[in-house]
C-alpha positions as CSV (number, residue, x, y, z in Angstrom):
1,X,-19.7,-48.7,-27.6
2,X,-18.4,-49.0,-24.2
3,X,-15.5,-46.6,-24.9
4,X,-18.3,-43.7,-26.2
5,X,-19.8,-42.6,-22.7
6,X,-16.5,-42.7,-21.0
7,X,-15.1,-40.1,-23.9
8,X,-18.2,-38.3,-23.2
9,X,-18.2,-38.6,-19.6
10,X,-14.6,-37.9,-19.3
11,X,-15.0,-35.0,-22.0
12,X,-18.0,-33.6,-19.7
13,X,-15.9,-33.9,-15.9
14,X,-13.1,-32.1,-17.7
15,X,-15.2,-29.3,-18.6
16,X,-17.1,-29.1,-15.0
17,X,-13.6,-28.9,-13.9
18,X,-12.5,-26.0,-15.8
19,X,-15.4,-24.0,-15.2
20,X,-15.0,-24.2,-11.0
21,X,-11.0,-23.2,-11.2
22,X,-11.9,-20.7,-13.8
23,X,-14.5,-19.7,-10.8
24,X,-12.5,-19.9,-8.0
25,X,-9.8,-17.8,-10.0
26,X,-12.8,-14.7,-10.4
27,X,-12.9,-15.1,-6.6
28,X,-9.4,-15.5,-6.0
29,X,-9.2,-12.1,-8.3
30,X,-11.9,-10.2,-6.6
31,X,-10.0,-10.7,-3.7
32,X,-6.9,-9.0,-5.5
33,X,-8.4,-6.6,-6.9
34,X,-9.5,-6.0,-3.1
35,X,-5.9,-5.4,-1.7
36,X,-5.3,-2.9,-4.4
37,X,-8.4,-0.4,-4.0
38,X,-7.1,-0.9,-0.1
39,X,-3.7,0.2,-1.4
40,X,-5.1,3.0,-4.0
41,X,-8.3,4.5,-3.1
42,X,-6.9,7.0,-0.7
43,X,-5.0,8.0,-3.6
44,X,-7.9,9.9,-5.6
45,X,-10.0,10.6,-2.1
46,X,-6.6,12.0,-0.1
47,X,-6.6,16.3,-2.1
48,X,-10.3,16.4,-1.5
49,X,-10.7,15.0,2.3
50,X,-7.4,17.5,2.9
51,X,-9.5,20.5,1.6
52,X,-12.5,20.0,3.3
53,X,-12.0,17.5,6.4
54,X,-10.3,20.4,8.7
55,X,-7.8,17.5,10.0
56,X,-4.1,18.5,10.2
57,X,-1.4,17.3,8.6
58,X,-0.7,14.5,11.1
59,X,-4.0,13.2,11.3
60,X,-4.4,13.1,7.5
61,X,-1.0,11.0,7.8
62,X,-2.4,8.4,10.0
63,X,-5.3,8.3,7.9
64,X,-3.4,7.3,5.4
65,X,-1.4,4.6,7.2
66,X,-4.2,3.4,9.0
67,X,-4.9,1.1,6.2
68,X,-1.0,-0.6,6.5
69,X,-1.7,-0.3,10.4
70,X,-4.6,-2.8,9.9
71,X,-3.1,-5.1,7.6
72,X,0.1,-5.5,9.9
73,X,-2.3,-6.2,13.0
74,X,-4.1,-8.5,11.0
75,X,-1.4,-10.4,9.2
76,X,-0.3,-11.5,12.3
77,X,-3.2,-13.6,13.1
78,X,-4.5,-14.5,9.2
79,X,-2.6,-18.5,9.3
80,X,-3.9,-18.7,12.8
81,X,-7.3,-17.7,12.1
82,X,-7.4,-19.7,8.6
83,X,-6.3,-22.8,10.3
84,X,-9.2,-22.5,13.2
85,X,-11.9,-21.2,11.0
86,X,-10.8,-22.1,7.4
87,X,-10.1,-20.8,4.4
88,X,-13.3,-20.4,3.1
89,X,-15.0,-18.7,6.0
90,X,-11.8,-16.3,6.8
91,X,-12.4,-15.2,3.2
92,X,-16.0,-14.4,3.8
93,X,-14.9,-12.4,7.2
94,X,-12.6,-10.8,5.3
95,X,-15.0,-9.3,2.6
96,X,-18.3,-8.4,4.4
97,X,-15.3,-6.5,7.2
98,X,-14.1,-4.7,3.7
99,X,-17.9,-4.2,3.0
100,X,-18.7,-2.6,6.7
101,X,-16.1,-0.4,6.4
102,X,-17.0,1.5,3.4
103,X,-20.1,3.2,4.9
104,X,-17.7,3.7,8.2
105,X,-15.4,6.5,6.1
106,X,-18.0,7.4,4.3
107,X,-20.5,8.8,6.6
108,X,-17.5,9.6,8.7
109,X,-17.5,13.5,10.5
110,X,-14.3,13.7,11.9
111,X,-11.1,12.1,13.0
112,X,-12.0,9.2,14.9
113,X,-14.8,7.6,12.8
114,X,-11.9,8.0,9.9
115,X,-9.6,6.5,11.7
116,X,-11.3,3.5,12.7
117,X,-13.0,2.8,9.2
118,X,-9.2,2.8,7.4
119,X,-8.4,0.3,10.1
120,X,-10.7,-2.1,9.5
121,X,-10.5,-1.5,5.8
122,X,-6.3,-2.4,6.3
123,X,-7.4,-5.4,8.4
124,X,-9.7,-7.3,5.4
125,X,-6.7,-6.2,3.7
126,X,-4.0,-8.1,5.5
127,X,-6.6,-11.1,5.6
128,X,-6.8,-11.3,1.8
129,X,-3.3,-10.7,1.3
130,X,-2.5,-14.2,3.1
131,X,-5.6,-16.0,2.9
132,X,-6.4,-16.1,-0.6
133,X,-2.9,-16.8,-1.9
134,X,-3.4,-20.0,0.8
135,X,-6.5,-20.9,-0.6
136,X,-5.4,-21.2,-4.6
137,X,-1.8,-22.6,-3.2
138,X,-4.3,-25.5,-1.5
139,X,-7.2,-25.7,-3.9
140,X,-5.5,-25.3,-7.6
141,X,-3.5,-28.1,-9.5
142,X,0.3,-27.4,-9.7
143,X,-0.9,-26.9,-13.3
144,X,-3.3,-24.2,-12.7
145,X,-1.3,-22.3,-9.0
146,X,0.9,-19.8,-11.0
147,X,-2.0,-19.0,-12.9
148,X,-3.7,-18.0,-9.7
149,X,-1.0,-16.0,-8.3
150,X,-0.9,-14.0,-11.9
151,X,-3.8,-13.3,-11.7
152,X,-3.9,-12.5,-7.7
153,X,-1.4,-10.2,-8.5
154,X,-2.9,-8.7,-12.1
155,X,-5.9,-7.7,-10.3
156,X,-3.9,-6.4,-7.3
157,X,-2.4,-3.7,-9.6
158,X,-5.9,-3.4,-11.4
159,X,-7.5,-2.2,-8.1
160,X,-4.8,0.7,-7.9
161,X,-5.6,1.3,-11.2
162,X,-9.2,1.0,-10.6
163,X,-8.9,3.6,-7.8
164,X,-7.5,6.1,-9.6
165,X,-9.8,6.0,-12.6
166,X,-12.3,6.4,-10.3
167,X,-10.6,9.7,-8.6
168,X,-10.3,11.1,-11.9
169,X,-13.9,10.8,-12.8
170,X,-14.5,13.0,-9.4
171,X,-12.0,15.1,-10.6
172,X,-13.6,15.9,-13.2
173,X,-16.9,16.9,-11.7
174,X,-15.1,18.6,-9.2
175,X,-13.7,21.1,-12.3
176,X,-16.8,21.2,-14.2
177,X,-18.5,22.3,-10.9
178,X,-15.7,25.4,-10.3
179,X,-16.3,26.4,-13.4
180,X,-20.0,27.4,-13.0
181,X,-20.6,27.6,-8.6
182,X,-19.4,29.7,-6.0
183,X,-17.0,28.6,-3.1
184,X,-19.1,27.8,-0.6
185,X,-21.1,25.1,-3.3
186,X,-17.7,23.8,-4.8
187,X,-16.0,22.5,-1.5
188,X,-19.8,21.1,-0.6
189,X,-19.2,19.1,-3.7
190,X,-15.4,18.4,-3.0
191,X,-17.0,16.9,0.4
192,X,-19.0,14.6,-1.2
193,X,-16.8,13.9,-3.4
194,X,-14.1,11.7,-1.6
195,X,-17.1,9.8,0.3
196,X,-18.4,9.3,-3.1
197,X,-14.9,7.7,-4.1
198,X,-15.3,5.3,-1.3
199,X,-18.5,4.4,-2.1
200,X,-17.7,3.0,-5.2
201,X,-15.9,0.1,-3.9
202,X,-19.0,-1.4,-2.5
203,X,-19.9,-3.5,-5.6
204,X,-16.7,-5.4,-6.0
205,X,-17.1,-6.5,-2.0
206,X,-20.2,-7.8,-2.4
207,X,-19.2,-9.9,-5.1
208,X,-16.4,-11.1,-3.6
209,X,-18.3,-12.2,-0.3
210,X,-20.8,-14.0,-2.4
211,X,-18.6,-15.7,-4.8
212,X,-16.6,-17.0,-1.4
213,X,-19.8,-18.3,-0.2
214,X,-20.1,-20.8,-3.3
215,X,-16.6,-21.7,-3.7
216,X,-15.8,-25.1,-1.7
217,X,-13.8,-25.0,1.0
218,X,-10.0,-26.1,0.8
219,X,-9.7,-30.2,1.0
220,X,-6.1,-29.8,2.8
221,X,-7.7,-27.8,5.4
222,X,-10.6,-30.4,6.2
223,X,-8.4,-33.4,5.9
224,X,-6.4,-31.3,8.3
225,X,-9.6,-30.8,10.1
226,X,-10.1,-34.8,9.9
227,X,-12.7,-34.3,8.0
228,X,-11.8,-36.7,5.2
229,X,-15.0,-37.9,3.3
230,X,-15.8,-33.9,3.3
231,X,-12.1,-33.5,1.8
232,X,-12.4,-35.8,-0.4
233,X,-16.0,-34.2,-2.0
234,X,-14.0,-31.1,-1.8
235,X,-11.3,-32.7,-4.1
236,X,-13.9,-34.1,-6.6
237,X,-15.2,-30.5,-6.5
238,X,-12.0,-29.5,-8.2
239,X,-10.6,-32.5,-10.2
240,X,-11.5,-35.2,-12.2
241,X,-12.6,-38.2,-9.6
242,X,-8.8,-40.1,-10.8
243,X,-7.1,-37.4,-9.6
244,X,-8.9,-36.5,-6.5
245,X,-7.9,-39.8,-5.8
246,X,-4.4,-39.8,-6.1
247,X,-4.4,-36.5,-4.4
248,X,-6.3,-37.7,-1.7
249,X,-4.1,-41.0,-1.2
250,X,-0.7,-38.2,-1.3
251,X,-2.4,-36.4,1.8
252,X,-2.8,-39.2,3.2
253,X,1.1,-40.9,3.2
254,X,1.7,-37.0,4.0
255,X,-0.3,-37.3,7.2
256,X,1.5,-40.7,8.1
257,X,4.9,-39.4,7.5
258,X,4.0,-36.2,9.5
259,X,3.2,-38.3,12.7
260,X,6.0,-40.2,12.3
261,X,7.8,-37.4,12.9
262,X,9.0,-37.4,16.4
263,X,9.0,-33.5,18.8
264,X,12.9,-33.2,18.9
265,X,13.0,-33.5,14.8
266,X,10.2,-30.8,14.8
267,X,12.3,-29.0,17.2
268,X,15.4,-28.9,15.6
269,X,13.3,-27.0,12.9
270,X,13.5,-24.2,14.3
271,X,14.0,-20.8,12.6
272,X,16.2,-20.1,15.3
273,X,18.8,-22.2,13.9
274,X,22.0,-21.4,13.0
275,X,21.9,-22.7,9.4
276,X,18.2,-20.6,9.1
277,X,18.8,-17.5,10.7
278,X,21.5,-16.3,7.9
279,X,19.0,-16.5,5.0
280,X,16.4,-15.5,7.3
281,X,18.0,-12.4,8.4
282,X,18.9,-11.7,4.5
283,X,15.5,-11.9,3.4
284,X,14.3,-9.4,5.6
285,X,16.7,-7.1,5.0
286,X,16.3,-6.9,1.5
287,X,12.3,-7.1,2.1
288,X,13.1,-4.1,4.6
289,X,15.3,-1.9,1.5
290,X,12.3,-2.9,-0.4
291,X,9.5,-1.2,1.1
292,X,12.4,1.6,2.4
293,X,12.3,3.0,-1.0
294,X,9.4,4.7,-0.2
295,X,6.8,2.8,-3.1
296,X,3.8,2.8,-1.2
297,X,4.3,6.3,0.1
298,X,4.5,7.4,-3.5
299,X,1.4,5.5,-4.2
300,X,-0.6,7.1,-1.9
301,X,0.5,10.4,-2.0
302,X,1.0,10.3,-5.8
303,X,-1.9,12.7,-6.5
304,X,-0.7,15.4,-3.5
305,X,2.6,15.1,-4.6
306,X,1.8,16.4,-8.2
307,X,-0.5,19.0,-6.9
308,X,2.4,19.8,-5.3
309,X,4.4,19.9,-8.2
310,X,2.3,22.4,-10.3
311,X,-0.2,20.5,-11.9
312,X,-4.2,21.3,-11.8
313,X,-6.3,19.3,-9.6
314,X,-7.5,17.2,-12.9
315,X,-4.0,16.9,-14.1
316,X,-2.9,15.5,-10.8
317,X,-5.7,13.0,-11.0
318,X,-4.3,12.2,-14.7
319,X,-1.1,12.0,-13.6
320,X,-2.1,9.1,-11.1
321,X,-4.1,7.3,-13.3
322,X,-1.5,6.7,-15.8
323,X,1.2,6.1,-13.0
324,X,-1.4,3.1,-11.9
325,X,-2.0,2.1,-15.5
326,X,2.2,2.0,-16.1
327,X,2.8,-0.4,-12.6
328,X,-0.3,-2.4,-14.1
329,X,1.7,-2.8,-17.6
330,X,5.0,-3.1,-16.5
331,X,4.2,-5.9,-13.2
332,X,3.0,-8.5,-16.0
333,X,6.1,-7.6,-18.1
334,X,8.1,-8.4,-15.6
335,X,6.7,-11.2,-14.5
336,X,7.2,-12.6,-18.2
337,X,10.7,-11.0,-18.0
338,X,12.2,-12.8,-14.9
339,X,12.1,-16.3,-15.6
340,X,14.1,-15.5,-19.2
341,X,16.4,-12.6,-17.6
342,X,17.4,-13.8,-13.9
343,X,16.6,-12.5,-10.5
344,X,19.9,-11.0,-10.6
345,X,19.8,-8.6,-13.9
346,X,16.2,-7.5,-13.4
347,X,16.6,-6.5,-9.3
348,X,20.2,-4.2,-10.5
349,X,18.5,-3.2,-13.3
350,X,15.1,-2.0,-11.3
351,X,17.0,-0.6,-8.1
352,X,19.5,1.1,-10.6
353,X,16.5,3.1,-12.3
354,X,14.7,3.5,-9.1
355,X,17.7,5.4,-7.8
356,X,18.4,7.9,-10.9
357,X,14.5,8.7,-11.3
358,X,14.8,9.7,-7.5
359,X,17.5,11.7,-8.5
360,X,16.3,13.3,-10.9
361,X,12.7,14.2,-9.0
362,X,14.9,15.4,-6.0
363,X,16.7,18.1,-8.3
364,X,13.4,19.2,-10.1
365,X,11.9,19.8,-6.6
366,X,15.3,21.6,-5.1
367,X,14.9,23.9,-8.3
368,X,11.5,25.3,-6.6
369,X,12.2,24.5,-3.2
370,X,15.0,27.0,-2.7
371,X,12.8,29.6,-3.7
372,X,10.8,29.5,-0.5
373,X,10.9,32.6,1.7
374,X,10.7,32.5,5.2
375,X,7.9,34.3,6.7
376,X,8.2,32.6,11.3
377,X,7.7,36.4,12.4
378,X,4.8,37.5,10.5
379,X,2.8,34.5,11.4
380,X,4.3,34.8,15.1
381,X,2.3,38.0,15.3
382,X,-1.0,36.8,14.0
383,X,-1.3,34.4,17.3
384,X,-4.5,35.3,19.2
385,X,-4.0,36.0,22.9
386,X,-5.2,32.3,23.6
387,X,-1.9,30.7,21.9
388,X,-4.2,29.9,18.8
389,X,-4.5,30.5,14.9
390,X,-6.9,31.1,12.3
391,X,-4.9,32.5,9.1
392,X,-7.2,32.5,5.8
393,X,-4.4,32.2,2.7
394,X,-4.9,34.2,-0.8
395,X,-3.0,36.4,-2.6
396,X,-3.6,38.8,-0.3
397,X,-2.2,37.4,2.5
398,X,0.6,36.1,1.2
399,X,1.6,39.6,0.0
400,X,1.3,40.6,3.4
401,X,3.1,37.8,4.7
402,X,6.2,39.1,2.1
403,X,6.2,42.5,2.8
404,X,6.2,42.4,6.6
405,X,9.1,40.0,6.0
406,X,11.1,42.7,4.3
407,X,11.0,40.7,0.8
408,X,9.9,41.7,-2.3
409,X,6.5,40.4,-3.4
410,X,7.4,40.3,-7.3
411,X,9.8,37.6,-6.2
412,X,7.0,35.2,-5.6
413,X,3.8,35.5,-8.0
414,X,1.4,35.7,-4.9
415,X,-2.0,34.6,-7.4
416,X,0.1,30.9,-7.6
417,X,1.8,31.0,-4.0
418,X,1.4,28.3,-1.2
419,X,2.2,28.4,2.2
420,X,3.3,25.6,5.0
421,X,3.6,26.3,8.8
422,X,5.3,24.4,11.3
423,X,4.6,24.9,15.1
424,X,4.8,23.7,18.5
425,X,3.5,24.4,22.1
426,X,6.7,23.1,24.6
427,X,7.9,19.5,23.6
428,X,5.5,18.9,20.6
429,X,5.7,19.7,17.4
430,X,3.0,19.9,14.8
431,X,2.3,21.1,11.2
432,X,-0.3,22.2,8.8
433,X,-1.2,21.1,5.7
434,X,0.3,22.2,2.5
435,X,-2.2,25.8,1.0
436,X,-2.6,26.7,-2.3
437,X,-3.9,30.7,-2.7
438,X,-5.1,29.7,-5.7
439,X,-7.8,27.6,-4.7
440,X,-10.5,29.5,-3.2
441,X,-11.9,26.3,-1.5
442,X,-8.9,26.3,0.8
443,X,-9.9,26.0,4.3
444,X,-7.5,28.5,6.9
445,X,-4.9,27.2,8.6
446,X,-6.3,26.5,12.1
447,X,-4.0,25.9,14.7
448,X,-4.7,24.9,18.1
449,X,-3.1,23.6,21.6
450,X,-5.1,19.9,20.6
451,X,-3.7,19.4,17.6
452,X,0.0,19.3,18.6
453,X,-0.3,18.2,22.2
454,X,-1.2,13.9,22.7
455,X,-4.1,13.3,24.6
456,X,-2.3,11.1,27.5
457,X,1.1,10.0,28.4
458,X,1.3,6.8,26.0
459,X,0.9,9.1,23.2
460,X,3.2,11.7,24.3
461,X,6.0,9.0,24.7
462,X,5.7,7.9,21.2
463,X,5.6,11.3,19.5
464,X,8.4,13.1,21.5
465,X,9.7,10.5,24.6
466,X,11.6,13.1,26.4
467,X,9.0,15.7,26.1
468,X,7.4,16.8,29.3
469,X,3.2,17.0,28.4
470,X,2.3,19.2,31.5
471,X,4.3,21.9,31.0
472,X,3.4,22.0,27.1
473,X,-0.8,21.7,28.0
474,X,0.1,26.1,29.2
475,X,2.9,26.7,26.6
476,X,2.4,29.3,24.6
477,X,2.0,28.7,20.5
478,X,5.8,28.8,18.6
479,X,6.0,29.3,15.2
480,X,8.9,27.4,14.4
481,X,9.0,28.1,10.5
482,X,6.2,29.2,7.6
483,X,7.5,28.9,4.6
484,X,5.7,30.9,1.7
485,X,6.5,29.6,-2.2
486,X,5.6,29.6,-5.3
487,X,3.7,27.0,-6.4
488,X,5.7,25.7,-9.8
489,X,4.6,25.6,-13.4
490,X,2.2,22.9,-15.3
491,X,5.5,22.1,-17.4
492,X,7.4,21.6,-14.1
493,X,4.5,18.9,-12.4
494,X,4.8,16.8,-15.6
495,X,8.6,16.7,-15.1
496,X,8.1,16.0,-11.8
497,X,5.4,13.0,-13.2
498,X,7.5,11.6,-15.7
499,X,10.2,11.0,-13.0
500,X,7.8,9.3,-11.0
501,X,6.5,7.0,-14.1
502,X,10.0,6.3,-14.1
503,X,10.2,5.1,-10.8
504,X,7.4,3.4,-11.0
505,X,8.3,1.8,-14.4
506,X,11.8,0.0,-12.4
507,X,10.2,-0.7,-9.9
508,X,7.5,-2.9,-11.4
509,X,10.1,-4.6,-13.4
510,X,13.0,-5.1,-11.2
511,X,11.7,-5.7,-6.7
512,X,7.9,-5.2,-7.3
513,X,8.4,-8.6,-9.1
514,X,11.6,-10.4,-7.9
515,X,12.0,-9.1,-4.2
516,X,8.7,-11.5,-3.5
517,X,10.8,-14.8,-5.5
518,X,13.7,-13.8,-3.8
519,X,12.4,-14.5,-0.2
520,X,10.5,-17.7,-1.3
521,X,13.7,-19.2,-2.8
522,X,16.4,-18.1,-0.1
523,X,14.2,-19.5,2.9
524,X,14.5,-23.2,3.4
525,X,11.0,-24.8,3.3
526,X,10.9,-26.1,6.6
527,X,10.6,-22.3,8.0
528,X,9.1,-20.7,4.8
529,X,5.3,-20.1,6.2
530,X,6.8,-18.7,9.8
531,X,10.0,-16.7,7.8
532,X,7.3,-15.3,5.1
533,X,4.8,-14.2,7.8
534,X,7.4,-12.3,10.6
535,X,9.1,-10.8,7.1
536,X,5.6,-9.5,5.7
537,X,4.9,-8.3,8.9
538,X,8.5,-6.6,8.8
539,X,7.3,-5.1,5.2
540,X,4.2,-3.5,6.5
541,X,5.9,-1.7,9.5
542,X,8.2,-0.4,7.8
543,X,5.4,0.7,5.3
544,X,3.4,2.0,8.0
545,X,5.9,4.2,9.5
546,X,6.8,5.9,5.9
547,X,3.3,6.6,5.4
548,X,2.1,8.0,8.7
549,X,5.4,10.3,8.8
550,X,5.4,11.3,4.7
551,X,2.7,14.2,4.9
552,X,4.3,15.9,8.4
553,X,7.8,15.5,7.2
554,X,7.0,17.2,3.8
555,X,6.2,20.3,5.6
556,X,9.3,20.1,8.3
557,X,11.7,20.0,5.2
558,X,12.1,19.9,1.3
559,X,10.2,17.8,0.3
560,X,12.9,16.2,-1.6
561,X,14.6,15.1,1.4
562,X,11.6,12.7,2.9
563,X,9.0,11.9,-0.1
564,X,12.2,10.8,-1.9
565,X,14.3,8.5,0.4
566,X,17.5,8.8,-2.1
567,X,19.5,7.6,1.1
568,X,17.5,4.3,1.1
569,X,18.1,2.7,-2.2
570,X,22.1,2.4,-1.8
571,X,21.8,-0.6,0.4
572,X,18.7,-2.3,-2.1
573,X,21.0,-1.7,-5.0
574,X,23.9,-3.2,-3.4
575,X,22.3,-6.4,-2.2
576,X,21.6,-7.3,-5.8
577,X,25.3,-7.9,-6.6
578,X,24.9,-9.9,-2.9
579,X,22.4,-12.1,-3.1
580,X,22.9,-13.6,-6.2
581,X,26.3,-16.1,-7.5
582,X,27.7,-14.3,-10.3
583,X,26.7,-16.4,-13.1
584,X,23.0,-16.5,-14.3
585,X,20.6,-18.4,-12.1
586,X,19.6,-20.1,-15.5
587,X,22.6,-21.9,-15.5
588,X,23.1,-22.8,-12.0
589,X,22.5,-26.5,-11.3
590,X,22.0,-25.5,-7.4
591,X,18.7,-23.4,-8.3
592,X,17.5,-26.1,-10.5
593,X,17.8,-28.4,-7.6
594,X,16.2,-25.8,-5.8
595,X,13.6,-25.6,-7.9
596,X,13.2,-29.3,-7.8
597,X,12.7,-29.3,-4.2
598,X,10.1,-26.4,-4.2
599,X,8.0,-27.8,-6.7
600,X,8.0,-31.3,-4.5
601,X,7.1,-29.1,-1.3
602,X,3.9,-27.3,-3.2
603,X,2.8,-30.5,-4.0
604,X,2.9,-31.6,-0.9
């Protein structure tokens, strides 16, 4: 008799147990699926708020960036402010900030407004990005934490995915609406349209904020905190009562060995040190070559790109939604992949593909690229007398463009022609956004002395340091190149996409999934948190800066040259052979001790 209501009572904790980690892992996946509709929503939203927002091609850039902008100002702060605040209540911050920003964009009427709102949308982001992976590191049972980072990182990839599916809906109503309304009523929709985009990312907010509000906050943090009879309910929250217990009594000989620990040991800790800095320095390189192969430009320019590439306006948004749904796939195959294959054979074999797919996008784009005809002195003379443009683009025009050019309009079918103009007034150089003449929603190119020249001096040293602003604020308008081409074939943009899904497919397989392990197993523990955190900020810098340039670049150049950063991957490739011993990490006793060590230090 007496062993029946311990069964039962044992049977019934077990069961309360499993239902709060199988809550706090719908939270911890909220918050995932956060960071990716951060990542991908500007993805669907980007074609629609470049036909209808008037913003250049610059401003659309930092638009787009604005998001990586916010998370790297933000990442910088998450472990301080989850240590002072907690873990709990960060996460909460994080959410209802995510929440406020929505209607921010979306009600948004020009550039500033945008700006802002991406910002703060980027700054939840880079709060979730390191606050909820510390929360499930400190709340779950080394039993249950790679489940929550799978599933952190599943929902991460859903949210892109997410996004786009939710683009192509709009896409759709965006074509059903050509079909049967005039100009004027079809870019009113295409307005509403990329708000409407945004707006959809409300509801999964909201949830998370309120599911963080319920969730207990994390016992290391209050013990931490010296808040140990609160720790200890926190624990009992989580576990059965025997092992809150024993984890409670490890924090405890934890917190004894810790202030035993004398200044000068805790000193010589430092990642400063010479047997740190090596692996240090390595892990941001390769974290660096990482990002440098341009992955989150692609993903948030996949749709332009395509539209770019010849496709339709719906097939661009169908091209996206399977490129989400492929990195969705392919990130949990590799994840089951690199445990069985080695860190080694899956990053060569990733950054091998990545590079050919490159290749093989670059030559499909030169194929159409070369084609362009230059058209500087026609455009020259449409300048008004105050050094600014208005230059509506249809077939008409760019037949005009052709012939007072001296070429040959049959060269370029001027019904499926696009046109790209790069100017400058004095030091600063500016340019427009990419025109299709066959979309009669197309806004003109408007060029004007405030959207090249920077508003005061700090701006003017970052966009051109030796430029002088004064004498550019009366510089007359210099058309430095207009290029008018033709806009490829459907059959071409699929070309173009299947490269991409390439890319995309190596990537997800090869340093989408081992570049993170990598860093986590060549940093010693002792400066793991602090390498991590300066290397992740490292990663969104870099990320930043491709983004913000992508858009302008396209139109300085071929667009093969910058949306495809072939001269990147080289040194990623190469530092697979480098980082890894030449036998299989399977079989090498120093990982498994490695291993050992890790496992021992995530307990702890």
């Amino acid at each position: 008799m007496p062993y029946i209501p311990a069964d039962a009572s044992s049977q019934s904790s077990s069961s309360l147990e499993t239902q709060r980690n199988r809550f706090l892992l719908l939270v911890a996946g909220l918050g995932g699926l956060l960071y990716g509709v951060d990542v991908g929503i500007i993805g669907g939203a980007l074609p629609y708020l470049e036909a209808t927002s008037g913003l250049n091609a610059g401003q659309l850039s930092i638009i787009v960036a604005a998001v990586l902008l916010g998370s790297v100002i933000s990442t910088l702060f998450a472990g301080l402010l989850a240590d002072l605040m907690g873990r709990r209540l960060l996460m909460i911050i994080s959410g209802v900030t995510f929440v406020l920003s929505i209607p921010m964009i979306a009600l948004a009427h020009g550039y500033g407004p945008l700006f802002f709102g991406r910002l703060l949308q980027g700054i939840s982001g880079g709060l979730i990005g390191v606050v909820v992976p510390l929360y499930l590191a400190e709340c779950l049972s080394a039993a249950h934490r790679g489940k929550g980072t799978a599933v952190f990182q599943w929902l991460l990839t859903l949210g892109i995915c997410s996004a786009a599916v939710i683009g192509i809906y709009y896409s759709y109503r965006v074509e059903a609406v050509a079909k049967v309304a005039d100009a004027a009523t079809l870019f009113a929709f295409k307005d509403q349209a990329w708000r409407r985009i945004f707006w959809v990312s409300v509801p999964p907010g909201l949830l998370f904020v309120i599911g963080s509000i319920f969730v207990a906050e994390s016992p290391r943090w209050l013990y931490l905190r010296g808040k140990k009879e609160q720790a200890l309910a926190s624990l009992k929250r989580l576990r059965s009562p025997e092992q809150a217990e024993i984890e409670f009594k490890e924090m405890e000989q934890l917190a004894q060995a810790d202030s035993s620990t004398s200044k000068t040991a805790a000193a010589k800790d430092s990642i400063l040190r010479r047997k740190y800095i090596i692996p240090f320095l390595l892990a941001c390189t390769i974290l660096f070559c990482n990002t440098a192969t341009g992955v989150n430009s692609i993903i948030g320019y996949n749709t332009s790109i395509l539209l770019q590439s010849g496709l339709s306006d719906l097939q661009s948004h169908w091209g996206y939604v399977l490129f989400t749904f492929l990195n969705f796939l392919l990130t949990l195959a590799g994840m089951q992949l690199v445990d069985r294959k080695g860190r080694k054979f899956l990053l060569i074999l990733g950054t091998s593909g990545i590079t050919a797919s490159l290749i093989f996008v670059a030559l499909l784009f030169h194929t159409t690229e070369k084609l362009n005809r230059e058209c500087r002195t026609a455009v020259q003379a449409l300048v008004a007398p105050d050094q600014t443009l208005s230059l509506p683009f249809s077939a008409d025009k760019a037949r005009e463009l052709l012939q007072a050019s001296g070429d040959n309009p049959a060269d370029i079918q001027t019904d499926r022609s696009s046109l790209a103009v790069i100017y400058s007034y004095g030091d600063f150089t500016a340019a427009t956004s990419f025109v299709r003449s066959d979309d009669p929603t197309a806004l003109p190119i408007k060029i004007t002395r405030d959207s090249a020249i920077p508003s005061n001096k700090v701006e003017a040293f970052f966009k051109n340091p030796f430029g002088n602003l004064e004498a550019s604020r009366t510089a007359p308008l210099k058309i430095e190149r207009a290029m008018v081409g033709q806009v490829p074939e459907s059959s071409h943009g699929w070309l173009v996409a299947i490269g991409l899904y390439l890319f995309m497919s190596f990537y997800a397989v090869g340093p989408g999934v081992c570049v993170w392990l990598a860093l986590s197993e060549l940093m010693p523990t002792r400066i793991r948190s602090n390498g991590m955190s300066i290397a992740l900020v490292i990663n969104q810098l870099v990320s930043t800066d491709a983004c913000g340039d992508l858009l302008t670049l396209r139109q300085q150049v071929r667009l093969l040259q910058h949306v495809l950063p072939l001269r990147r991957i080289h040194p990623h490739l190469l530092l697979g052979r480098c980082l890894f011993p030449a036998r299989d990490q399977r079989q090498d006793p120093r990982r498994d001790r490695a291993i050992l060590r890790r496992q021992a230090s995530t307990a702890s």
